[in-house]
C-alpha positions in Angstrom: -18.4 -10.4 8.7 -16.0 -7.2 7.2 -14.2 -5.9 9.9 -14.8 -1.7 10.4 -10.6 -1.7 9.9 -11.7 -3.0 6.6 -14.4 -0.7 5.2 -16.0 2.5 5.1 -14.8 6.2 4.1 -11.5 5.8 5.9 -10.6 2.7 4.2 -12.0 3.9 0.7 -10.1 7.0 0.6 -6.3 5.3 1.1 -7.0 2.6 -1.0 -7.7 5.3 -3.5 -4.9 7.1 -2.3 -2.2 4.1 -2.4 -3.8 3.3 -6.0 -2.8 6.3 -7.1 0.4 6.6 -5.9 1.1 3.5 -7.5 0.1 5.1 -11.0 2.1 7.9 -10.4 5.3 5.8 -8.9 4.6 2.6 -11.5 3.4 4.4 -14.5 6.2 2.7 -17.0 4.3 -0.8 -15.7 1.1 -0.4 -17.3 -1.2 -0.6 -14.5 -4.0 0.6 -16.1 -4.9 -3.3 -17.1 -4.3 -4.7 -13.5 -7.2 -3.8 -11.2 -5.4 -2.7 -8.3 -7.6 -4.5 -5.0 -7.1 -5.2 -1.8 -5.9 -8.4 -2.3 -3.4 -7.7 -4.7 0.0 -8.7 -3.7 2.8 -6.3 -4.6 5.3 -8.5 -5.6 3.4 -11.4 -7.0 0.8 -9.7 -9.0 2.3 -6.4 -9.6 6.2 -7.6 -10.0 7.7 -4.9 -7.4 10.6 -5.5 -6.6 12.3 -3.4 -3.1 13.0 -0.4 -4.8 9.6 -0.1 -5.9 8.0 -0.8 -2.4 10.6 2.1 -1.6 9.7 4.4 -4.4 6.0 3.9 -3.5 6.3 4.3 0.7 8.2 7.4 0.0 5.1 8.8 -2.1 3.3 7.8 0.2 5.2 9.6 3.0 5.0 12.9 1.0 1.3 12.5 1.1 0.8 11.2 4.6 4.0 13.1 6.5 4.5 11.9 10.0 1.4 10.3 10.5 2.2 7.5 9.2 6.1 5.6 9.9 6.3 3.3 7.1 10.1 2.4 8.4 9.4 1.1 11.2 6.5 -0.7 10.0 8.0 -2.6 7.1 11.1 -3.0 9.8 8.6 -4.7 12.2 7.4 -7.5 9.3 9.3 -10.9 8.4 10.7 -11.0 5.0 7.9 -13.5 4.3 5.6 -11.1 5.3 7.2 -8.4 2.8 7.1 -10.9 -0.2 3.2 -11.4 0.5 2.4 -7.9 1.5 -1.3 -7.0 -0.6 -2.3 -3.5 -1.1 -5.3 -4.4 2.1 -2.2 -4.5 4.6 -0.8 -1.5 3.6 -3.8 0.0 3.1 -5.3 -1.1 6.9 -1.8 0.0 8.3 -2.3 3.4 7.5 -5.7 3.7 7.8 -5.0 2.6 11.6 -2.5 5.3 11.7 -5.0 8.2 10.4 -7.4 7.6 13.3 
């Protein structure tokens, strides 16, 4: 069973929106022939390294503001966790935070 965290117009929209940041941040990585889903991993499948993560949560702050503290979430996860961060984590973080 998907969990409501997980679908629906909420969901849809910032997946949309995180895909499109990363086009706009990434654009020199050619991500037009990765399919961006929630299950891809930043750093495995798309090769970011921290200064990408960076770049990207800082576009993403300019589009979110306040409402969503990417600092102190990515200060709350394990370095483990940050290596195997997918595009579904971030994208259920701040679709948590919107509500």
């Amino acid at each position: 069973m998907t969990s409501p965290a997980t679908t629906g117009p909420a969901y849809a929209a910032v997946l949309a929106e995180v895909t499109d940041a990363l086009h706009t941040v990434l654009d020199d990585l050619e991500l037009d022939d990765t399919p961006i889903t929630p299950d891809t991993r930043f750093v495995e499948d798309l090769d970011l390294e921290s200064i990408d993560l960076v770049t990207l949560t800082a576009e993403l702050g300019g589009r979110y503001g306040d409402r969503v503290d990417f600092p102190a979430w990515f200060a709350s996860l394990e370095l483990s966790d940050i290596i195997g961060l997918t595009v579904g984590q971030l994208v259920q973080y701040i679709a948590g935070c919107l509500r």
